[in-house]
C-alpha positions in Angstrom: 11.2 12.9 28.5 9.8 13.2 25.0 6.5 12.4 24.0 5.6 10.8 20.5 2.6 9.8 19.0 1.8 7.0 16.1 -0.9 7.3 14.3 -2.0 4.6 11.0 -3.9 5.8 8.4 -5.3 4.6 5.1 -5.5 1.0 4.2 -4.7 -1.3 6.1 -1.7 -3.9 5.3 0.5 -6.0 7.2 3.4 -4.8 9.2 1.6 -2.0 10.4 1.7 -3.4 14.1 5.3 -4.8 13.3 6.3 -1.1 12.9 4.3 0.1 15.8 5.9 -2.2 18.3 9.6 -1.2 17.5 8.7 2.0 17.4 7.7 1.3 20.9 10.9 -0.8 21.4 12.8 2.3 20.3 11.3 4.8 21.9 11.0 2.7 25.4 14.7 2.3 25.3 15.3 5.9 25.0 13.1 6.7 27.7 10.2 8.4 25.7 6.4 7.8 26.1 4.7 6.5 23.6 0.6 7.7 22.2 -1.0 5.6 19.7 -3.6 7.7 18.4 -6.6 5.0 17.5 -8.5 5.1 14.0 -6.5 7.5 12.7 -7.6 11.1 12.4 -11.1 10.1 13.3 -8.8 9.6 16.8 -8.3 12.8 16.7 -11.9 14.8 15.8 -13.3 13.6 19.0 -12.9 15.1 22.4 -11.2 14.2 24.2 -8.3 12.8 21.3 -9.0 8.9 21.0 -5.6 8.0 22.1 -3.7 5.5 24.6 -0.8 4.8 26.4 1.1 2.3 24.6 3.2 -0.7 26.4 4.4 -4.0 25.9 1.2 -5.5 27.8 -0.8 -4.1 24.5 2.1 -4.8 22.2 3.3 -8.1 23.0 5.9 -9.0 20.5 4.5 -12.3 20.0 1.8 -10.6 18.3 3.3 -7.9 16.1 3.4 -10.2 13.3 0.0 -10.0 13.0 -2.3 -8.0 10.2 -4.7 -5.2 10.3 -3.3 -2.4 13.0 -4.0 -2.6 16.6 -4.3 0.8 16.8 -7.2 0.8 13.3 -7.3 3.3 10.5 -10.2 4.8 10.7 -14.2 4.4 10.5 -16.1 4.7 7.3 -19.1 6.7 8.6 -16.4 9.5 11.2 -15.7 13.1 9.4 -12.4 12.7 7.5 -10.4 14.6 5.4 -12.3 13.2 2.1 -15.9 13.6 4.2 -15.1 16.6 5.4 -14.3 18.1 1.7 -17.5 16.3 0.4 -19.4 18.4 2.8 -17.4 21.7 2.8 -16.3 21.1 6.3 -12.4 21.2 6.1 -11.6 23.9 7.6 -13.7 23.0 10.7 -12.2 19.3 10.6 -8.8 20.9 10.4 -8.9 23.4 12.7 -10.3 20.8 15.2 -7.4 18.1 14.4 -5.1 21.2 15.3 -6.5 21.6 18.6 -6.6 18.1 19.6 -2.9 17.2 18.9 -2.3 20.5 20.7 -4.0 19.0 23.8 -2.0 15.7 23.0 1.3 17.7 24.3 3.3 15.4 21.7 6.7 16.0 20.9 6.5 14.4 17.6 4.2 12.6 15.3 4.7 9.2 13.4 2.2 9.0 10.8 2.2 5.6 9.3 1.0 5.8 5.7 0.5 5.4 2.0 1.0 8.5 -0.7 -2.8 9.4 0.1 -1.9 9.9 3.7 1.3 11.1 3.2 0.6 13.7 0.3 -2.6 14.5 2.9 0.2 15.5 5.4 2.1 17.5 3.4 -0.8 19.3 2.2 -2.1 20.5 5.6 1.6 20.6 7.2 0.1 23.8 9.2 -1.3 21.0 11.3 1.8 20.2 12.4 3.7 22.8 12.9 3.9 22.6 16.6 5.4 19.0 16.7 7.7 16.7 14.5 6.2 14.9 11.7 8.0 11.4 10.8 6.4 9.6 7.9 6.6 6.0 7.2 5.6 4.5 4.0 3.3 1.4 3.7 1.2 0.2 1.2 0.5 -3.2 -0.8 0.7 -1.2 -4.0 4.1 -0.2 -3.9 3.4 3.1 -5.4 4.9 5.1 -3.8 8.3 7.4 -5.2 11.4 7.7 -3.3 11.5 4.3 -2.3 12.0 0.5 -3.2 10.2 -1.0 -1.1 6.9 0.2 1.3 5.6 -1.9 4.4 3.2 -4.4 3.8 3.9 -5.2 -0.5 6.5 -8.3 0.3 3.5 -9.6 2.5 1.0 -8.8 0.1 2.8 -10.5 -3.3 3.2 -13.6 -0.8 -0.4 -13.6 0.1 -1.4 -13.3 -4.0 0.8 -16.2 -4.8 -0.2 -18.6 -2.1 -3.8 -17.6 -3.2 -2.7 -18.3 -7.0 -1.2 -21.9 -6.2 -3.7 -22.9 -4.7 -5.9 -22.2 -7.9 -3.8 -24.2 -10.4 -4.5 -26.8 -8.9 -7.7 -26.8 -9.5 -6.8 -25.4 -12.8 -5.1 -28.4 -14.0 -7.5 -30.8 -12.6 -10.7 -28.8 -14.9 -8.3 -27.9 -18.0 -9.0 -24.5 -17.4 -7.6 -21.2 -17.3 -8.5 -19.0 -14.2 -8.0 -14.7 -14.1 -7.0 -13.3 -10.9 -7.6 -9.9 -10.4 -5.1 -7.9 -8.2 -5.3 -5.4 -6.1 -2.6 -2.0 -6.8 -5.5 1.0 -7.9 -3.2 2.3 -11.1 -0.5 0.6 -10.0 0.9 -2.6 -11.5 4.1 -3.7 -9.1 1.8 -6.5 -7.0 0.3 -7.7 -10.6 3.6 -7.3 -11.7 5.5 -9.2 -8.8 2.8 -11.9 -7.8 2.6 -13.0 -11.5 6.3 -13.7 -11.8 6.1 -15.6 -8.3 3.1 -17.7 -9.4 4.2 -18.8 -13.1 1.5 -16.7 -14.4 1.3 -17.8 -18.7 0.3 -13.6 -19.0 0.2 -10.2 -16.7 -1.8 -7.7 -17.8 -1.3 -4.0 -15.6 -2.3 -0.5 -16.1 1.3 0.7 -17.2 1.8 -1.6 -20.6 -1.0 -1.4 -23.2 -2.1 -5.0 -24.3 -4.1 -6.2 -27.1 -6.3 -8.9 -26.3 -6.0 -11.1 -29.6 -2.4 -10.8 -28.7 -3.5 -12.7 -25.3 -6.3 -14.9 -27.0 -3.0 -15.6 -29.0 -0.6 -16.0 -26.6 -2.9 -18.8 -24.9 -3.9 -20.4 -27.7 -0.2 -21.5 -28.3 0.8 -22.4 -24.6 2.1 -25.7 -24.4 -0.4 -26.4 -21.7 -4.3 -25.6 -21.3 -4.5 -24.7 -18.0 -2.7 -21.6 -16.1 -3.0 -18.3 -14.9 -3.7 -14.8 -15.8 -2.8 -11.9 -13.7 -5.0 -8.7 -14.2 -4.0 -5.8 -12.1 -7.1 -3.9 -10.6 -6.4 -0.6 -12.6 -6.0 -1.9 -16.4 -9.2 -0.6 -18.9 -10.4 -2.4 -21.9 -12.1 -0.1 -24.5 -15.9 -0.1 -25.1 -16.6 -2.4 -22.0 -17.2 -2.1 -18.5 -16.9 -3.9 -14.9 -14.6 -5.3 -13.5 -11.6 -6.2 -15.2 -11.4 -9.8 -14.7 -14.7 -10.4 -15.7 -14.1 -8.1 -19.0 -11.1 -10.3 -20.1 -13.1 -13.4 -19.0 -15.5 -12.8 -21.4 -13.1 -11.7 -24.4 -11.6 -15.3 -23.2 -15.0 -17.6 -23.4 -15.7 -15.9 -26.9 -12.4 -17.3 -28.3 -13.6 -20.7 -26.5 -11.3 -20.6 -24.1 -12.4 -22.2 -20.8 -11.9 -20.1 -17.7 -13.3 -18.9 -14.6 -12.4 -15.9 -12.3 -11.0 -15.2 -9.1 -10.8 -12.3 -6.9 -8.7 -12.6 -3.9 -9.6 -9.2 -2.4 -8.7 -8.2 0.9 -6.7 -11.4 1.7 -4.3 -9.4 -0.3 -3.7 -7.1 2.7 -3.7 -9.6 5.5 -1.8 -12.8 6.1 1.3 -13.1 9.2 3.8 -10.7 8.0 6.7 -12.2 6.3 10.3 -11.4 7.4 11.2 -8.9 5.0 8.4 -6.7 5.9 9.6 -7.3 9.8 13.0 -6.2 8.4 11.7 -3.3 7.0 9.3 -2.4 9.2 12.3 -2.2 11.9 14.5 -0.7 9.6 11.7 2.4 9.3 11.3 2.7 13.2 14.7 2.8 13.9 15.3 5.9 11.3 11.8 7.4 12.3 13.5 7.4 15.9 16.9 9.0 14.8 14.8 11.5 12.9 13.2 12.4 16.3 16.2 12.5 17.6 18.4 14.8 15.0 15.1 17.3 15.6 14.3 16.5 11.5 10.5 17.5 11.0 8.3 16.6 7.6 10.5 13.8 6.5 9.4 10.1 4.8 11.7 7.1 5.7 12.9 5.9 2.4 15.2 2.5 1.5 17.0 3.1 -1.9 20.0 0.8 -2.6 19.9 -1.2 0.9 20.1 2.0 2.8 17.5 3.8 5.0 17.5 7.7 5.8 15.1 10.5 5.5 14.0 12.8 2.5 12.0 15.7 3.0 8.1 15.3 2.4 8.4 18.1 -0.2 11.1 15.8 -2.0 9.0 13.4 -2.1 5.7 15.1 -3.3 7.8 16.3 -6.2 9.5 12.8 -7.2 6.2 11.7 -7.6 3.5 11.7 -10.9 1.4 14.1 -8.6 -2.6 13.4 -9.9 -5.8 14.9 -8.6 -7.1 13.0 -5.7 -10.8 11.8 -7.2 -12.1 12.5 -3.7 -10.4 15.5 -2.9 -9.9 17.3 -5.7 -7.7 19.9 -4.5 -5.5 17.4 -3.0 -2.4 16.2 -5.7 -1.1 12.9 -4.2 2.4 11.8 -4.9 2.3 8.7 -7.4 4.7 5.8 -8.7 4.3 3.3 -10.9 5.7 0.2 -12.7 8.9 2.1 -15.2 9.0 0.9 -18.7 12.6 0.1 -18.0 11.9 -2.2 -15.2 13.7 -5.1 -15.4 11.1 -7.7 -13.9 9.5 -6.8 -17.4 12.2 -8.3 -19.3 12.1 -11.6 -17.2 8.5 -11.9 -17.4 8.7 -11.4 -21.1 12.3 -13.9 -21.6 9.8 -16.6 -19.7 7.2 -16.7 -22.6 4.8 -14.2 -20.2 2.5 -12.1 -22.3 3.2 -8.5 -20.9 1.6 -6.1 -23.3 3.0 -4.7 -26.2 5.7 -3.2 -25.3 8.1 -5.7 -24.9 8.6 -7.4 -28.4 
């Protein structure tokens, strides 16, 4: 009887415990037991390993459509890997992780992650070495390579929209323009996607360069005086500083423009998770599985042109724009982002939606 372990780490998003429970599914059909190794590798740097049976008694599926993950992603104050670097201590917080999925007895290892985690894995594959390590890619911000689609960024644009129709409501009712920062780090796709979904009049993301008289512009000559504009967490204004709703806000009110923020934050990354991310969440367990069971070993699930199957973790490191981790510096993590030739560009831009300067 084989023995696996899950293990979530990073941010949190949902479809996390989607995935976990049909990898339980899976792997309960088959016969296997089933670890889930609780907040993440801080699971695993205490003794004995923070870990638990797993059954459908903790995992009814009732409740896998739920956010967050039942089995957490870590504590902010436990030794990590970013901790442990801060205070020279990786090789001690490594060599402990080592012995503690040892002691586990696993057979293999599904490590539910974004590029952060992932790349992290690849980095320190020595750890696991003595098991099989299945990746799965989630994340809100889409940014990872190899793949079209991550766990938890279908949930996450619906979240964002609901949040932004909500707001023109109110928009319409105070003649007023409101800018809604989103969440993505460099990344632009859930600026990018949400906008489209929410009639946003412009979408400013870290990808395109934008001028802002072109978007004091742009406003100006709506046919309306109310609406939205989408600014993705990672854009940067030159000569100012804060946060970057606030910084166009304020370019905004000089031109007289009425407008007020709004920062939808972590709602971003909770919210019942819609069907597509169940679809793909099951899709991923179900190819994690066969990877178990064809003896594969450092792979990432991937979905490119409606299909899923495996790539090697060393494929995907390399597909990726790899960058300098800011708090690990000797880590390079594995980075997409939003392609000039992306066609969601040319429909924002055929719908009147100031994208940047780009697109003419």
């Amino acid at each position: 009887m084989k023995k696996i372990g899950i293990i979530t780490t990073g941010g949190d998003c949902s479809g996390l415990n989607t995935t976990i429970q049909r990898i339980l599914t899976g792997a309960t059909k088959r016969g296997w037991q089933v670890w889930g190794i609780l907040d993440g590798t801080d699971g695993l740097y205490v003794n004995p390993p923070a870990a638990v049976l797993l059954n459908d008694m903790l995992l009814p599926i009732e409740n896998s459509r739920l956010a967050g993950s039942f089995l957490h992603n870590g504590r902010a104050t436990a030794l990590n890997f970013e901790t442990a670097a801060e205070q020279g201590k990786t090789k001690q917080f490594n060599a402990h992780l080592k012995k503690s999925l040892k002691s586990l007895e696993l057979d293999a290892l599904i490590l539910i992650g974004g590029n952060g985690s992932v790349s992290l894995a690849w980095a320190n594959k020595n750890l696991y070495q003595d098991l099989q390590l299945i990746c799965i890619p989630k994340t809100i911000d889409m940014d990872m390579p190899l793949t079209e689609r991550t766990i938890g960024f279908d949930t996450a644009v619906q979240q964002l929209t609901t949040f932004c129709d909500q707001l023109l409501l109110t928009a319409r009712s105070h003649h007023r323009w409101f800018v809604v920062q989103a969440m993505g780090r460099d990344c632009g796709q859930l600026a990018l996607h949400a906008g489209i979904a929410s009639g946003a009049s412009a979408i400013l993301i870290p990808e395109i360069k934008f001028d802002t008289n072109n978007l004091i512009n742009h406003i100006k000559n709506t046919t309306t005086d109310y609406g939205l504009i989408m600014v993705s967490e990672g854009i940067s204004l030159r000569g100012h500083s804060g946060r970057p709703a606030d910084m166009i806000s304020r370019k905004l009110s000089a031109a007289g423009i009425l407008n007020r923020t709004a920062f939808p934050e972590h709602i971003q990354r909770s919210g019942d998770t819609v069907a597509t991310d169940r679809i793909l969440a099951t899709r991923f367990a179900d190819c994690a599985l066969k990877a178990i069971e064809n003896n594969e070993t450092y792979v990432i699930t991937t979905l490119d042109c409606n299909e899923v199957f495996t790539v090697s973790l060393s494929e995907f490191i390399s597909a990726g724009e790899c960058v300098s981790d800011p708090k690990i510096p000797a880590l390079m993590t594995s980075n997409a982002y939003v392609s000039p030739d992306d066609p969601l560009l040319d429909v924002a831009h055929n719908m009147g939606i100031y994208i940047g300067e780009t697109k003419k």
